[in-house]
DRENKEMI-825853 format. One record per residue (C-alpha): residue in three letters; residue number from 1; x negated, y negated, z. Coordinates in steps of 0.02 Angstrom, whole numbers. Each point is the difference from the previous one (the first is absolute). Example, Ala and Ser with C-alpha at 12.3 -4.5 7.8 and 13.67 -1.06 7.14 Angstrom:
# DRENKEMI-825853
<node aa="ALA" i="1" east="-615" north="225" up="390"/>
<node aa="SER" i="2" east="-69" north="-172" up="-33"/>
***
This chain:
# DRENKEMI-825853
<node aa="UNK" i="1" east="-1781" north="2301" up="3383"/>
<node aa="UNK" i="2" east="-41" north="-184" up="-95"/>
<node aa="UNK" i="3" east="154" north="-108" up="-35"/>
<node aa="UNK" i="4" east="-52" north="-81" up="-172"/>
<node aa="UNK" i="5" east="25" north="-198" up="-21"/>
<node aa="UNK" i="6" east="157" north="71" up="-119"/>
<node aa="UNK" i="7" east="82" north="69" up="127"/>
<node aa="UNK" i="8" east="-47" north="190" up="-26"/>
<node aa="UNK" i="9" east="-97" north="83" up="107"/>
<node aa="UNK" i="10" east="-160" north="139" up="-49"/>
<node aa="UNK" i="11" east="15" north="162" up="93"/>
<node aa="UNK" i="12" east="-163" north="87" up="-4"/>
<node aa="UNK" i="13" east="-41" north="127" up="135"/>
<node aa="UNK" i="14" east="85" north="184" up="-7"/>
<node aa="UNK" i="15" east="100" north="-14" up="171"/>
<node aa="UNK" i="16" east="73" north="-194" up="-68"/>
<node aa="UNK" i="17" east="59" north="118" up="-156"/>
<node aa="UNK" i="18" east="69" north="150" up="89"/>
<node aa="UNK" i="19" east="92" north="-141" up="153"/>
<node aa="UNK" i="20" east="100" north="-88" up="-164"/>
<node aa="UNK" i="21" east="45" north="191" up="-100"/>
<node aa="UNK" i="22" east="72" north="30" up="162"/>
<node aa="UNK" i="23" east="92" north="-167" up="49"/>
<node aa="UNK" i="24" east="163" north="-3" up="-79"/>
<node aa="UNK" i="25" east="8" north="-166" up="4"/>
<node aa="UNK" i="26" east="-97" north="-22" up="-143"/>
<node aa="UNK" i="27" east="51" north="70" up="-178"/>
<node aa="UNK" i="28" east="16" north="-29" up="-167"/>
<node aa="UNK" i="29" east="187" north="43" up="3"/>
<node aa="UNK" i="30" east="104" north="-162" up="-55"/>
<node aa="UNK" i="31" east="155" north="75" up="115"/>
<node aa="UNK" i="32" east="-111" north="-26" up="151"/>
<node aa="UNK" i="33" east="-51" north="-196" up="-18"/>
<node aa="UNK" i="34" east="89" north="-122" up="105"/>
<node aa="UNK" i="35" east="165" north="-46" up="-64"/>
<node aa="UNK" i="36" east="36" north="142" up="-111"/>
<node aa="UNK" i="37" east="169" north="61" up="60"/>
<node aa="UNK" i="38" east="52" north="83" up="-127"/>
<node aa="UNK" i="39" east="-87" north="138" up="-111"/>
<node aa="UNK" i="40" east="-36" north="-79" up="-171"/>
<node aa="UNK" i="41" east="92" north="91" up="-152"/>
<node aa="UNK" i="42" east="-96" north="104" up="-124"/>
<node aa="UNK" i="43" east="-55" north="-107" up="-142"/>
<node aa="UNK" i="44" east="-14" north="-165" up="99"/>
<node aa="UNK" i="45" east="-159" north="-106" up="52"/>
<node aa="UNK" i="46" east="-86" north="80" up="162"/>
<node aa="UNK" i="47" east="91" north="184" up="-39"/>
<node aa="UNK" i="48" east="-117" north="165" up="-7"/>
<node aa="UNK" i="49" east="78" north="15" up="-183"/>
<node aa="UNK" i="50" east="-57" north="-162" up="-69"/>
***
């Protein structure tokens, strides 16, 4: 794994790829970021409906 001058990092190799599907720290869920204590209602910025 390469942490990019952006801030982002590169994942390349298959076991980097299967460690993160499996972490559930990371996902593209807005309800599961820092800070979000409440579930966002349907229609509004960040909801699945959107």
């Amino acid at each position: 794994m390469t942490r990019e001058a952006d801030g982002t990092y590169v994942v390349s190799t298959y076991e980097e790829i299967v460690a993160l599907l499996h972490d559930p720290r990371v996902s593209s869920d807005p309800r599961s970021r820092p800070g979000a204590s409440m579930p966002c209602a349907p229609g509004s910025p960040g909801s699945p409906t959107a």
